[in-house]
N, C-alpha and C positions, 0 to 999 in steps of 0.2 A: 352650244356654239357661242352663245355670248358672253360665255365664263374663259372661254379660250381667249375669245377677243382680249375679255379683261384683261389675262394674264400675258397675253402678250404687252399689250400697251404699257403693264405693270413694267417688266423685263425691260421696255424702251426706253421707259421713265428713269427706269435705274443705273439703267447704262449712256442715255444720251448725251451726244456732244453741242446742246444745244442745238442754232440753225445750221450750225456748219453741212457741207455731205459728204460725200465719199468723193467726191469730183473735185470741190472745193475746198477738203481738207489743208487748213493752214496749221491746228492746233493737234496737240498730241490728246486721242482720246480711241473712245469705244467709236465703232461705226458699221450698219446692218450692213451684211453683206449675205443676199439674197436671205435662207431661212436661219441662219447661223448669224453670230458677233464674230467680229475682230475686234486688234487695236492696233495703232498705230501711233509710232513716238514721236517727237518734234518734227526730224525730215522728212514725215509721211513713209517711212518704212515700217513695213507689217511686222507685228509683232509674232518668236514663235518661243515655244517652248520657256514659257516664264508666266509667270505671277503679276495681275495686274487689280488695281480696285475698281470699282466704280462709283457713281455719285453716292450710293447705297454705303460708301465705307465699308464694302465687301469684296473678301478676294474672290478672283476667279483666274484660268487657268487655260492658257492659250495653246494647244497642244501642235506638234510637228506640222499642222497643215496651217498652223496660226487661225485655228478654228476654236473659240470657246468651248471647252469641254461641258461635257454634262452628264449626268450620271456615271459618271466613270472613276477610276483609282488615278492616283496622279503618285508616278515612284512610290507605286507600292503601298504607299504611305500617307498618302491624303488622299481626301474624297469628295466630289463636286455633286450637288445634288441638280436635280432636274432647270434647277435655275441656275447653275453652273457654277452657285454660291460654295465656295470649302465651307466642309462641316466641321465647328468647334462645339466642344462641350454638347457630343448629342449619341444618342444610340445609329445603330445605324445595321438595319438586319437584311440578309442577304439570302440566297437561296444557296442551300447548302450540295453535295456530292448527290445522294438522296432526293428523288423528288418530292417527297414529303418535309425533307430538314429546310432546317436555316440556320444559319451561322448569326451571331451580332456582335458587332464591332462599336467601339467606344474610342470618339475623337476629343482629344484635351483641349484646351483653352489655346494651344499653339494650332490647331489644326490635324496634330500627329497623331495616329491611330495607336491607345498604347499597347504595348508589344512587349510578351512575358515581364509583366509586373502585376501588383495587385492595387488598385484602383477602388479609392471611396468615392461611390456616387449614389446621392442622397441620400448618405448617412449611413450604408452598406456596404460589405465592402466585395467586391469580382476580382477572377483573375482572369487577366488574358493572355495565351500561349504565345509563342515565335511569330505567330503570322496575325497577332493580332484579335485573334476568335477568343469570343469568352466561352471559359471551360465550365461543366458541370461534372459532378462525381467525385471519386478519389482524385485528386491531384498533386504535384510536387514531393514526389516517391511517396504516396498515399499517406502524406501527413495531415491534409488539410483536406476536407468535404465541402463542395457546392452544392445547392439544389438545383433541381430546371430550373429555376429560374435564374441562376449561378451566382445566387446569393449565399456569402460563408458559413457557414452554420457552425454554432457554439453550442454549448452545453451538453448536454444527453441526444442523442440521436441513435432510433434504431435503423441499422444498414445492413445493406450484404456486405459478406469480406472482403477487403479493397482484391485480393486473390483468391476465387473459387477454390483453387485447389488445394490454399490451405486450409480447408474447412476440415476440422477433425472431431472424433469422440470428445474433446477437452470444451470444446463450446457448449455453451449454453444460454440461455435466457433467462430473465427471471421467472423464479416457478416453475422454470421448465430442468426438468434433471437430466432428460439425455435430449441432443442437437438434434435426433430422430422425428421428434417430439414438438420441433417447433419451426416457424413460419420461415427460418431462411435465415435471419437476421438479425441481428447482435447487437446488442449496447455498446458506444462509443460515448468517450466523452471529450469534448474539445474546447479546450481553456479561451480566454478571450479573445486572446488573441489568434484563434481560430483552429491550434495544433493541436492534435490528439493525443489524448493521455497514453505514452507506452513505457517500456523499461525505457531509461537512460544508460543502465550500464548493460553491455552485452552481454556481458559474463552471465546474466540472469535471465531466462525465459517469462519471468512475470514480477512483477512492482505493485505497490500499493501506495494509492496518491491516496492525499485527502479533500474530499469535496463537501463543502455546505458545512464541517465539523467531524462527518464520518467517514472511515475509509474503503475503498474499493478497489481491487484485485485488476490490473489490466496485463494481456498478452504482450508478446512483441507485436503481435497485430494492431493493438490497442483494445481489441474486444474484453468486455467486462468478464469474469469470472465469479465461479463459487466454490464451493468447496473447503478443502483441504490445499494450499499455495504456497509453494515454498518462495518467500516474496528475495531472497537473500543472496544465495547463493545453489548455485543446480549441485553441487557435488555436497553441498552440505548433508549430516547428518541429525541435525540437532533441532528439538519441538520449538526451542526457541527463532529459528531461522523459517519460522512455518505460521501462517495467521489462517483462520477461518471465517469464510464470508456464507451469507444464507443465501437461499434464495433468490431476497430479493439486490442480492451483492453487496452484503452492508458486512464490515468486520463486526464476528460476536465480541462483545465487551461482557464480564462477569463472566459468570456457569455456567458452563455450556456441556452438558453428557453427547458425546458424537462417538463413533469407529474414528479410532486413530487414524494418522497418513499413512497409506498404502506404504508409504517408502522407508520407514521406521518398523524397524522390531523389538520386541523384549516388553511388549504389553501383556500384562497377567489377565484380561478381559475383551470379548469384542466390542464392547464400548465402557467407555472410560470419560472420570469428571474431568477436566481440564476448565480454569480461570484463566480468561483475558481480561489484560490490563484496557485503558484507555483508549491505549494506540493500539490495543487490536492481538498483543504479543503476550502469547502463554505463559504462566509462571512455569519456571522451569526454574531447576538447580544447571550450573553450568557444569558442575562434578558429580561423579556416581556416588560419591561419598559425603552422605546427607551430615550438613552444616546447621549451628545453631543461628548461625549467623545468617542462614537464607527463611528461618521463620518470617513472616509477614501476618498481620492482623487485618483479617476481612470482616468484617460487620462487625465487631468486638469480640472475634473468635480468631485464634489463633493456628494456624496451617504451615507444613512444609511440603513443600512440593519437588518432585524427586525428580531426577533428569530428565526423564520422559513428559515432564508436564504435568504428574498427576498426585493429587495430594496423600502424602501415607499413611497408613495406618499401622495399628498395633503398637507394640514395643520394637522401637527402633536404638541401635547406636549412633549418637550424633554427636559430632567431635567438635568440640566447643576450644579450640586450637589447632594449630600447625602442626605439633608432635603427634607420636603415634601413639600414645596413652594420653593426649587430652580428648577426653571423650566422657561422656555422662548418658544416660539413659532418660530419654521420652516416653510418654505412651498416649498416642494418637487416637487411643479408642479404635471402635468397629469398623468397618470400613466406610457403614453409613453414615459413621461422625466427620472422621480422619478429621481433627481436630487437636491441640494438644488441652490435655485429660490433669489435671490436678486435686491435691488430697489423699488420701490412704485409698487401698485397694489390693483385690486379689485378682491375681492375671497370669493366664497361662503363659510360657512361654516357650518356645519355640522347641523345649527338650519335651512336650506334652506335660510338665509338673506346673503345678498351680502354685505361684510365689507371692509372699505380701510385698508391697512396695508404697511406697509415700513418695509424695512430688509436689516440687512449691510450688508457688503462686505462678512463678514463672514457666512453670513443669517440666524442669529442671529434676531430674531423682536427685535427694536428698543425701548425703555427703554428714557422717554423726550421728549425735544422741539425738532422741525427738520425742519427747515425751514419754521418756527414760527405755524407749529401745531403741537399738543400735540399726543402721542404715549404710549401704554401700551403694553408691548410684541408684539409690531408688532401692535398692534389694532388703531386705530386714536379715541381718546375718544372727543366725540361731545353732546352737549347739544342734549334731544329726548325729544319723548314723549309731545311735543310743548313748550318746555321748551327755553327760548331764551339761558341763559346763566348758566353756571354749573363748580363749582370748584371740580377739582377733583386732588387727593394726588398721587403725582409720584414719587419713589425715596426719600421719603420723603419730598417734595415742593407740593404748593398748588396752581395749574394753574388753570386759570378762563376761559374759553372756549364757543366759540359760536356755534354755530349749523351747523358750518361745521367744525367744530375742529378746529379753528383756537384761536389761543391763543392772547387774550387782556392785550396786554403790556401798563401800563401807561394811565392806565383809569378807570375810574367810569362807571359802568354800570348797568343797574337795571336787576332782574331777574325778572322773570313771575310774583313771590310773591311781586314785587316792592320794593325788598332791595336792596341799593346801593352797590355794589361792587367794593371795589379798587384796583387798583392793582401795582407795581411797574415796574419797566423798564425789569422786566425780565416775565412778567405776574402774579407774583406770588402773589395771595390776601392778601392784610394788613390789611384791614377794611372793616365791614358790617355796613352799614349805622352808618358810622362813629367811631364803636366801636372796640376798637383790640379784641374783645370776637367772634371768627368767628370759633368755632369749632365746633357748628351744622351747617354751611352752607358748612361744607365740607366731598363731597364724593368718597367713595373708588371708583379706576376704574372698567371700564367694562371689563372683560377680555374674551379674543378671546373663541368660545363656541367650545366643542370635547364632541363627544358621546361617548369614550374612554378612 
C-alpha cells in the first residue's frame, strides 16, 4: 500500500501544476482529474488527442477522452508505459497470439517503434518485421538467421533448412555421409554482416566460398556440402568445373585417391588419383590430347594429368606443338609412379613388343645419335626383319644402322641386298655402291607404336 502511495505522489510530483487546481486553473498545465491526468493549454481548454511533457521533460499522451494514456499503443506507433511516459530507447515485451508467446518490441531515441529494419542495440544486431515484432529464424527470404533471442548470428551455425521440404539425399553433416544419419541439421555459414553463404549465380546449384583460408562447398540453400560439387556450371562436363570437399567440408588440396563424380565417364578405375591445387581445382588437361605443355612439377617430380584429372602413365604421345606431327614420345612409368621417367630403358609398348628407348632430362624421347645409337622419339631404330643394315632419315640426316641400332660411322657396309653403304664420320650415308643417288635406300623411321 505504501509503495502505491509512493508512486502515486511520484506521478503528481511529475506532472504538478504547482498550487494552481482544476477550479482555479489560470496556467496551461497537467491537472488530477479524479483517478486519471489531463492538460490543459492557456484558455483552460482540455487537452485531446496530442502529445504533452511534464516537469519530468517526459512525453505523455492525451488520448480522445483527453485522458492520459497508459499502457497503451499511440498510432500504432508509440508506446506509454504504466506512467504514461513514451518509451525511447527500450525493449518493450508484449503478450503474444499464444498464451504462452510474447512478442518484443524496440522504441528509438524518437519514441518510434522500429518497423522492418535491422537495429543495433547493444552492440547486436535484431530485425524487426512490418508491425514492429522482433523476428527469430530464417528471415528476409531466408538470407539472414536470428536466435530466440533474435540476435544475428554470424559464422558457422548448425540449423534446420530454412524449407523442410527441401531436405534431400544431397545434405549432409560433417562426418556424416548420408542426411538419414544425422540430427536434422546443416551447416550454414553467415559472413559478417549476417548473410548466408549461397551460389551468386543461378545458373549454378552449389559455389564454393573461402572461409578462415579454406574452401567450402554451399547449396542454393546455403547448407554446407561434401563430396564430389560441381561448384561451376550444372551442364558442365569437365573435372576441372568440379572440387572435393571431406567430411568435415574442407576442399582436398594435394592427393587425394576417391571414385570419380558420378556425373563424368571414361575412367579406367573405380577409384582414381586426382591432385588439387590450392584453391581446391583438380589438375586436369583442358584437351583429350595430352600437351607437353600441361606437365607440372609436384614435389620435384614431374606429372601430366589427362582430361579426366588423373595423372598418366606408361608411354604416352604428347604433342609438343600445334601441328599434327609436333609430337614426341613420354614414358610416365607404372601407374604406381605416373611420373615422367628418364634415361635409357626397355618398355613394352602398346603393340605387346618390348622397345629400347632413351629420354632426356626433361623426358622428352630423344631426337638423333646418343652415344653412337640412333634414336626417333625416344625409339632406338635398328635394322629388323633379318635385315643386317638400314638407313634411316632423322632430323633430316640419314644414319646407317645395324641390327642393334648402333650407328656405322666411317664405313662401307653391305646390306642384305648386297649394296655397299658408305658412310661419313658422323654415320651419315654418302654412297650406295659408289653412287651419290641414295634416295631409294633411305627409310623413314619407326616410330614408337600408341593404341591412342
Amino acid at each position: 500500500m505504501k509503495k502505491h502511495v509512493a508512486a502515486v505522489w511520484a506521478l503528481a510530483a511529475a506532472l504538478s501544476l504547482g498550487t494552481a487546481t482544476l477550479s482555479a486553473m489560470a496556467a496551461e498545465g497537467w491537472a488530477q482529474s479524479g483517478s486519471s491526468w489531463a492538460y490543459y493549454d492557456s484558455n483552460g481548454n482540455r487537452v485531446y488527442n496530442a502529445w504533452k511533457k511534464g516537469n519530468d521533460n517526459q512525453w505523455r499522451y492525451l488520448d480522445g477522452d483527453g485522458v492520459m494514456a497508459v499502457n497503451a499503443w499511440v498510432d500504432s506507433d508509440y508506446y506509454v508505459d504504466s506512467n504514461g511516459i513514451m518509451l525511447t530507447e527500450k525493449w518493450l515485451k508484449l503478450p503474444g497470439n499464444a498464451a504462452d508467446e510474447y512478442e518484443w518490441y524496440y522504441f528509438g531515441s524518437s519514441g518510434k517503434v522500429i518497423t522492418d529494419a535491422w537495429k543495433k542495440i547493444d552492440n547486436k544486431w535484431y530485425h524487426f518485421d512490418d508491425d514492429g515484432r522482433m523476428e527469430t529464424g530464417w528471415i528476409l527470404d531466408n538470407m539472414y538467421y536470428t536466435g530466440s533471442d533474435g540476435v544475428m548470428r554470424t559464422g558457422w551455425q548448425k540449423l534446420e533448412l530454412p524449407d523442410e521440404d527441401e531436405r534431400g539425399s544431397s545434405y549432409v553433416t560433417p562426418g556424416i555421409d548420408s542426411y538419414t544419419d544425422n540430427d536434422g541439421k546443416y551447416w550454414f555459414y553467415f559472413a559478417s554482416n549476417g548473410k548466408k553463404y549461397s551460389p551468386e549465380n543461378s545458373d549454378t546449384e552449389y559455389s564454393a566460398r573461402k572461409i578462415d583460408g579454406v574452401y567450402y562447398c554451399f547449396d542454393e540453400n546455403g547448407a554446407m556440402q561434401t563430396g564430389w560439387k560441381n561448384v561451376h556450371s550444372n551442364s558442365s562436363d569437365s573435372i576441372q568445373d568440379f572440387m572435393y570437399f571431406g567430411a568435415d567440408g574442407k576442399a582436398k588440396i594435394g592427393w587425394y585417391s576417391i571414385e570419380p563424380p558420378e556425373e563424368l565417364n571414361g575412367y579406367e578405375e573405380a577409384v582414381e588419383w586426382f591432385y588439387f591445387t590450392n584453391s581446391g581445382k583438380p589438375r586436369a588437361s583442358d584437351s583429350e590430347q595430352l600437351r607437353a605443355s600441361d606437365i607440372v612439377k609436384l614435389n620435384g617430380k614431374s606429372y601430366l594429368f589427362n582430361h579426366l584429372g588423373n595423372p598418366v602413365y606408361g608411354l604416352k604421345k604428347v604433342y609438343t606443338g600445334s601441328g599434327e606431327k609436333d609430337w614426341t614420345t613420354y614414358y610416365f612409368g607404372s601407374r604406381e609412379k605416373s611420373c615422367v621417367q628418364k634415361g635409357k630403358m626397355k618398355i613394352t609398348e602398346d603393340d605387346g613388343n618390348k622397345s629400347d628407348f632413351y629420354f632426356q632430362d626433361n623426358g622428352r624421347g630423344y631426337n638423333g645419335v646418343k652415344d653412337s645409337y640412333l634414336y626417333y622419339k625416344g625409339k632406338l631404330q635398328k635394322a629388323t626383319d633379318g635385315q643386317k643394315y638400314v638407313c634411316y632419315r632423322v632430323d633430316g640426316s640419314n644414319y646407317v644402322v645395324n641390327s642393334s641400332g648402333k650407328v656405322m660411322k666411317g664405313k662401307t657396309v653391305k646390306n642384305s641386298d648386297g649394296v655397299a653403304l658408305t658412310t661419313n664420320s658422323s654415320g651419315i650415308l654418302t654412297k650406295a655402291d659408289g653412287s651419290s643417288d641414295i634416295g631409294s635406300y633411305i627409310t623413314e623411321p619407326v616410330e614408337p607404336y600408341f593404341t591412342e
